[in-house]
N, C-alpha and C positions, 0 to 999 in steps of 0.2 A: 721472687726470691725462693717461695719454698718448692714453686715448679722444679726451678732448675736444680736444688739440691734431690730431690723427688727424682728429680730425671737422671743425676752422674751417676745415685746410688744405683739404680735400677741398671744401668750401664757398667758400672764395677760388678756388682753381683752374676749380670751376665757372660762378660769377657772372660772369663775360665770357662766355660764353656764352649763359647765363641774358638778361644784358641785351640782348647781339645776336638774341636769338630774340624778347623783348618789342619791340624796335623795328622789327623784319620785322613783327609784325603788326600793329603802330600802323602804318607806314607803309602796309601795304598796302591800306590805306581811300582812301589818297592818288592811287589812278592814275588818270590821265586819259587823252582818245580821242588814239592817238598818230596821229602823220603816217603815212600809208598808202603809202610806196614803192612803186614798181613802175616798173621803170627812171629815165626822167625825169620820172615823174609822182607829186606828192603831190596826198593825195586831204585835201580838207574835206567835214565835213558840213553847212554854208552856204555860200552867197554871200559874196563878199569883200566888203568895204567898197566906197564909188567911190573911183579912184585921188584922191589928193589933188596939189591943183596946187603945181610946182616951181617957182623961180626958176632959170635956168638960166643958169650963171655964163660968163662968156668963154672959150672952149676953150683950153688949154694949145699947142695946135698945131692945123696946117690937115688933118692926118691923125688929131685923133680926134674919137670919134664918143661921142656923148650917149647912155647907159644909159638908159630910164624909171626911178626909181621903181615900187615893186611892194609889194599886199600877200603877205607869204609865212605859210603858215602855221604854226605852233608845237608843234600839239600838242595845244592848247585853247584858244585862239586867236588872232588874227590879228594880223603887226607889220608894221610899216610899214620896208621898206629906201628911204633916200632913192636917188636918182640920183648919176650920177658919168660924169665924161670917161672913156673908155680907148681907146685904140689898137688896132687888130685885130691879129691876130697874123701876118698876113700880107696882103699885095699881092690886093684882087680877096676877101676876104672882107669880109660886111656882118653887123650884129648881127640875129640873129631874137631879135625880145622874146617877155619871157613874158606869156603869157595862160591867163584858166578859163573853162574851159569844165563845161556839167553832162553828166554822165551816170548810166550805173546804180550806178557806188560815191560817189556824191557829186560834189562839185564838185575837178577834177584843175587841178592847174597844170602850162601844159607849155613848153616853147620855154625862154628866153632863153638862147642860145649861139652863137659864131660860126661861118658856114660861107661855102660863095662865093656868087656872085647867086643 
């Protein structure tokens, strides 16, 4: 009798563990091509989509300036961020948008950020 109680406890204690070790290896059939950083630049292993066209709504003021629309990539694949109004953050800065371009790691996104002319 105190074996077998000796012996469930020993077995409860262990089975959280047991199950977090079985879903680490289920999960890890699950990973996909992650986004490649490397300062401002993610890297794809395609071509984006073509940007998709915007209606561009009335600007909130005569000081902001219209975002593109952009595909970003995820991870495994590609989403679509709509457009949006914003105001620069200072006097004499303009918005550089983001663009891909290919090279030898794929296809990289780079730019969209405010700076001056």
């Amino acid at each position: 009798m105190i074996f077998q109680s000796i012996r469930s406890t020993g077995l409860r204690r262990a089975l959280p563990a047991l199950a977090l070790a079985a879903a680490g290896l289920a999960l890890s059939g699950c990973v996909v091509a992650p986004a490649y950083p490397a300062g401002d630049v993610v890297y794809a292993p395609s071509a984006p989509p073509p940007l998709q066209t915007e209606v561009i709504p009335v600007a909130p003021s005569p000081v902001h300036v219209w975002i593109n629309g952009y595909w970003g990539w995820g991870g495994a694949r590609y989403a679509w961020t709509p457009g949006y109004w914003a105001a620069p953050p200072r006097p004499g800065y303009v918005w550089h948008p983001r663009y891909w371009d290919h090279g030898p790691r794929g296809w990289g996104q780079r730019g969209g950020h405010w700076g001056p002319r």
